[in-house]
N, C-alpha and C positions, 0 to 999 in steps of 0.2 A: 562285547568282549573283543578282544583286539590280539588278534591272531597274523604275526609276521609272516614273509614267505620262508624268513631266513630268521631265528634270532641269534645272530652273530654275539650277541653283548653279551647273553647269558650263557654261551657256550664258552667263551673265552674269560670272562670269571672263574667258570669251574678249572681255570687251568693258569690264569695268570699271575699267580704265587710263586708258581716253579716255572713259567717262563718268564721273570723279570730275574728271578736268580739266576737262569741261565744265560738270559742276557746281560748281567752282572761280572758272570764271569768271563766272558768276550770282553770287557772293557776292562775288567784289572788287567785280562792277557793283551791288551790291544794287539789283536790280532783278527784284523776286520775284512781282511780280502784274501779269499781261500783259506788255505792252513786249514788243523787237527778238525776242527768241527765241522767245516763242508766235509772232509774227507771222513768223519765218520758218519756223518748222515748219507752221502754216498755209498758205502757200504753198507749199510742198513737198510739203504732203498734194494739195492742189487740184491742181497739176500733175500728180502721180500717178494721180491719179482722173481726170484729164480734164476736171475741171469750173472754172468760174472762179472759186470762193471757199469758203474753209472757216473754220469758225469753234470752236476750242477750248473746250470747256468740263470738268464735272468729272470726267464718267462718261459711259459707254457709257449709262446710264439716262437717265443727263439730256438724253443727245443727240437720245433719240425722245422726251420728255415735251417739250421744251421744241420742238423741230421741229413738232409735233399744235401746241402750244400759239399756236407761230407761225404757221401755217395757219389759226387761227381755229375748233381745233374745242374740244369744251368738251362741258358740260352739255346732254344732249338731242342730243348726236350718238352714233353706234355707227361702230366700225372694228375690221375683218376683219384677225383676223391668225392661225397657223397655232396648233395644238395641241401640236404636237409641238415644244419649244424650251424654253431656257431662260425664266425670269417676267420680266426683264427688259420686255419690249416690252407684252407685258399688263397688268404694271404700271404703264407707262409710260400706258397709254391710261385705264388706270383713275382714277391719278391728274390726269388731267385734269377729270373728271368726265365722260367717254366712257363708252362701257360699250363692253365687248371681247366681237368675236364670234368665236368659234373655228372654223377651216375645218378640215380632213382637208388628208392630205399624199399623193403618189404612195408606194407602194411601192418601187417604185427606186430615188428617191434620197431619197427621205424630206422633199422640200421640196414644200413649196405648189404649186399648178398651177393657170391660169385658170379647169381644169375644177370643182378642190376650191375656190377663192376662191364662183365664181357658185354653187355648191350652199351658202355660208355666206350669201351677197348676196341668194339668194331665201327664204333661211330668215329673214334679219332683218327682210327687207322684207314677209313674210307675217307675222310679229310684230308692224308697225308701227312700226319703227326707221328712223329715218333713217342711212344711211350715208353719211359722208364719207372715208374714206379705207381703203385699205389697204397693212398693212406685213408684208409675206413677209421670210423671217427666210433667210438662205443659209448654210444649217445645216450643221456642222462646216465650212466653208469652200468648199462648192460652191455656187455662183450658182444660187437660182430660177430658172424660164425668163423670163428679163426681156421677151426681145422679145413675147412673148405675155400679159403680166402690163402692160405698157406699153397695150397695145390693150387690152384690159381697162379698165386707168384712165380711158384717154382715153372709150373707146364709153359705158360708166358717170358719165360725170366727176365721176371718185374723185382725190384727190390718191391717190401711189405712193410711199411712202416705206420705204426699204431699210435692214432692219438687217443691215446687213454687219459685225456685231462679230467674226466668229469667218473673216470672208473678208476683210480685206485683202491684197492683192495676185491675188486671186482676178479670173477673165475670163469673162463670159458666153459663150453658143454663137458672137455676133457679133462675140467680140473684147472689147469694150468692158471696165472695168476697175470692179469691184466697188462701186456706191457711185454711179457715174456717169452711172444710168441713167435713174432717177427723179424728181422732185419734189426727193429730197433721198437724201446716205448716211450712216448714225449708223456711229458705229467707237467700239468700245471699246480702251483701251490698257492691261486688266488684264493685271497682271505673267504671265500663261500665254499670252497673245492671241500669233498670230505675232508684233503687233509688240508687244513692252507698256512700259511705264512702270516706274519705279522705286515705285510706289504706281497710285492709282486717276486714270482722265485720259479722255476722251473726244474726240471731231469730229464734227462736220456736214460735208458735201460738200454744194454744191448751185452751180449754174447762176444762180442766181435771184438779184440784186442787194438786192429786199427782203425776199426771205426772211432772208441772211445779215444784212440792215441790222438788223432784227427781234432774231435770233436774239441778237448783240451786246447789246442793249438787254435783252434778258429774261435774259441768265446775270449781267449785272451791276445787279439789283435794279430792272432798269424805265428805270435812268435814261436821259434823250434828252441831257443836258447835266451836268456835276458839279451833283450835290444837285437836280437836276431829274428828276423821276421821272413818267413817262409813263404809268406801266403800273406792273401790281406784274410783280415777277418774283422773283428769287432770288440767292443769289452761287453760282455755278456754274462758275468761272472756272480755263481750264488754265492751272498755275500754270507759272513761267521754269523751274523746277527741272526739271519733267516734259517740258518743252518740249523743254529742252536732254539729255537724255537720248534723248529719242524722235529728235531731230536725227541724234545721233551714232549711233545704231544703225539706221535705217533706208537706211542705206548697206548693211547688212548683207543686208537682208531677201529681197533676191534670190538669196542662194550659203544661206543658211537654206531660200525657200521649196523651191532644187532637192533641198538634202539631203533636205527630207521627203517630196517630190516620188520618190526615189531609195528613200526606206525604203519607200513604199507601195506602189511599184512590186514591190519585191521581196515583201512581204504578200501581195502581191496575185497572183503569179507561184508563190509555194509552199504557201500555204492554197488553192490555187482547185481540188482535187480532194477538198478536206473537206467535208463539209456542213454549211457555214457561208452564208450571202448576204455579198458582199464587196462595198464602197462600189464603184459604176462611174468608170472614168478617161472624164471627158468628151473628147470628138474637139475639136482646135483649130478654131478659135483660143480654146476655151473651154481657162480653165484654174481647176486645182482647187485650192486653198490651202493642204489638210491641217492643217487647226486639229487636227483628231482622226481618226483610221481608227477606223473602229465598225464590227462585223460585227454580223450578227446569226442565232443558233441558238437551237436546241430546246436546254434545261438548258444555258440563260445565267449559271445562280448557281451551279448545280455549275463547271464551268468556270471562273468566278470566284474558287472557293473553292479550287481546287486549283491556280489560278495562283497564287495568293497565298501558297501553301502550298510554291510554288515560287520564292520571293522578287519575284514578279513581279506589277506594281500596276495594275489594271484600273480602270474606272468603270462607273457603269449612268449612260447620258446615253438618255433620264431615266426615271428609277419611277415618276413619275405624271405622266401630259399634263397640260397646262393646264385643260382643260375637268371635269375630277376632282378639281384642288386644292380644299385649303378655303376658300380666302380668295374661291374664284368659285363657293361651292355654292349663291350664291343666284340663279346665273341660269340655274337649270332647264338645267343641262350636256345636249347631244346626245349621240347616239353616234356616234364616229367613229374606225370600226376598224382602220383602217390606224395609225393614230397610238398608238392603246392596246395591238393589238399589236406596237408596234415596241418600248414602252415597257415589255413583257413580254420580247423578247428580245434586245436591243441591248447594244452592250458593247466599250467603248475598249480598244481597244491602245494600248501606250505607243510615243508616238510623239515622237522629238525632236530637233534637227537634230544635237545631241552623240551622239546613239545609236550604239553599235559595232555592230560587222558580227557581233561576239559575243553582246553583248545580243539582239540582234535575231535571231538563232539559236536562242539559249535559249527566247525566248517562242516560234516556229514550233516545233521540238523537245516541248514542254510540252502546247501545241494538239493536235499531233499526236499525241500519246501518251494524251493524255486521249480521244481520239477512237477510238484503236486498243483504247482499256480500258472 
């Protein structure tokens, strides 16, 4: 049997009737860059989040490069963000002319903690770095501990900015809703994300009237006025097409996040006598978003390989921290073990809200058998 990590096709059937009308009606209106549709899915997203404005733009990357950039940080600042995550957010900071400093994650859940941020904050600032911000990353879909990460920024006075790409619809321990907590929330709407786009699309969340004023002015090249350009900035702009896509499906994303809410549950109920480490179910009102279930054992590639051998499609999220890649081996990398071992044993299960009760048999079945051999 032939069990995806992802099956994208079958997800986007159950929905691609009424996103081809909605994309239908974007081209009677040709009305293809900003306008009514980005602006009501911006609205849509901010009321989700809880905050009062969001602003589209093109990418999940763009959403933290240009958010840093909006805050005012730049060249000759440093911002604390986690090891263990996609490059996304590091690049993000790097491109600003930031330099990025990478903290340690808990073993638990594998995200940032006030405790791993201030061992990264005293390591920068005994280097002579100035730090202005930090961006904890709510990795595979579980919420950082915001309320402690909040107090952090404030006692510090750090901006706090959340990359919630892979946590949409996601709820910290207080309830509060993924993105909503901080300074600002970046969302990506990559075609795998729970919620994605029909291509690449990004958001800002934020509270902050001139943050979001900012943000507008810098995804559309600077300008304050047509052909008035304030600033440089970029075109970075979510387009009507993606708008109206993300529209029509974000209706859905509730009866999606339970299904996988439903698969993890049961992962989590018939692997829990393996020796395996299984992602923790946060206690409400926190809730967890299941971008991805990652376990993590001893012969993570043997496992791999025989899942695979069994029609069944795995990932390594990720084979090398951040603070190892090449592109940052010029900043004298720490060591930070919780994150390099996680990156030695971790390893996605296919998780997806089309997933059968059979599929999802097959891989528990496979686990188990490679474990019993």
């Amino acid at each position: 049997m032939r069990v995806p990590l992802v099956d994208l096709a079958a997800q986007e059937a159950s929905v691609a009737d009424d996103v081809l009308a909605a994309i239908a009606r974007v081209g009677r209106e040709a009305s293809f860059i900003l306008g009514p549709h980005v602006e009501a899915f911006e609205r849509r997203l901010a009321r989700d989040c809880g905050t009062a404005r969001a602003v589209g733009v093109a990418s999940g990357t763009d959403a933290i490069e240009l958010t840093l950039r909006a805050l005012g940080i730049g060249a000759g600042d440093a911002v604390v963000t986690p090891a263990l995550s996609f490059v996304a957010a590091a690049e993000a900071i790097a491109t600003t002319g930031a330099r990025p400093v990478f903290c340690d994650v808990e073993p638990g859940t594998m995200n940032a903690s006030a405790r791993t941020l201030e061992g990264a904050l005293d390591r920068a600032r005994s280097a002579g770095l100035r730090v202005r911000a930090l961006v904890p990353v709510h990795l595979f879909g579980r919420c950082a501990p915001l309320p402690e990460l909040c107090d952090l920024a404030r006692r510090e006075g750090l901006w706090l900015v959340e990359d919630a790409a892979q946590a949409i619809g996601a709820r910290d321990e207080i309830g509060r809703p993924a993105g909503g907590a901080g300074d600002a929330g970046c969302f990506s709407f990559f075609p795998t994300k729970c919620l994605g786009a029909w291509g690449d699309g990004g958001a800002v969340v934020t509270a902050r009237e001139d943050l979001a004023d900012r943000l507008r002015r810098l995804r559309a090249h600077g300008a304050a006025a047509p052909y008035v350009h304030a600033e440089l900035g970029r075109n970075s702009r979510l387009d009507a097409v993606q708008a109206a896509v993300l529209l029509t499906k974000i209706d859905r994303l509730g009866a999606w996040q339970e299904a996988r809410a439903r698969i993890a549950g049961r992962y989590r109920a018939e692997l829990a006598r393996l020796p395996l480490v299984l992602p923790d179910e946060p206690a409400a009102p926190a809730a967890h978003a299941w971008h991805a279930f990652v376990v993590r054992c001893e012969g993570r590639d043997a496992l791999a390989e025989q899942l695979l051998e069994q029609g069944i499609q795995t990932r390594v999220y990720y084979p090398v921290p951040l603070h190892r890649q090449p592109c940052f081996a010029a900043l004298d990398p720490p060591r930070l073990p919780v994150a390099e071992r996680a990156c030695e044993s971790a390893l996605a299960l296919p998780i997806f809200p089309t997933m059968s009760d059979a599929q999802q048999a097959h891989v528990i079945e496979q686990i188990e058998r490679f474990f019993r051999s």
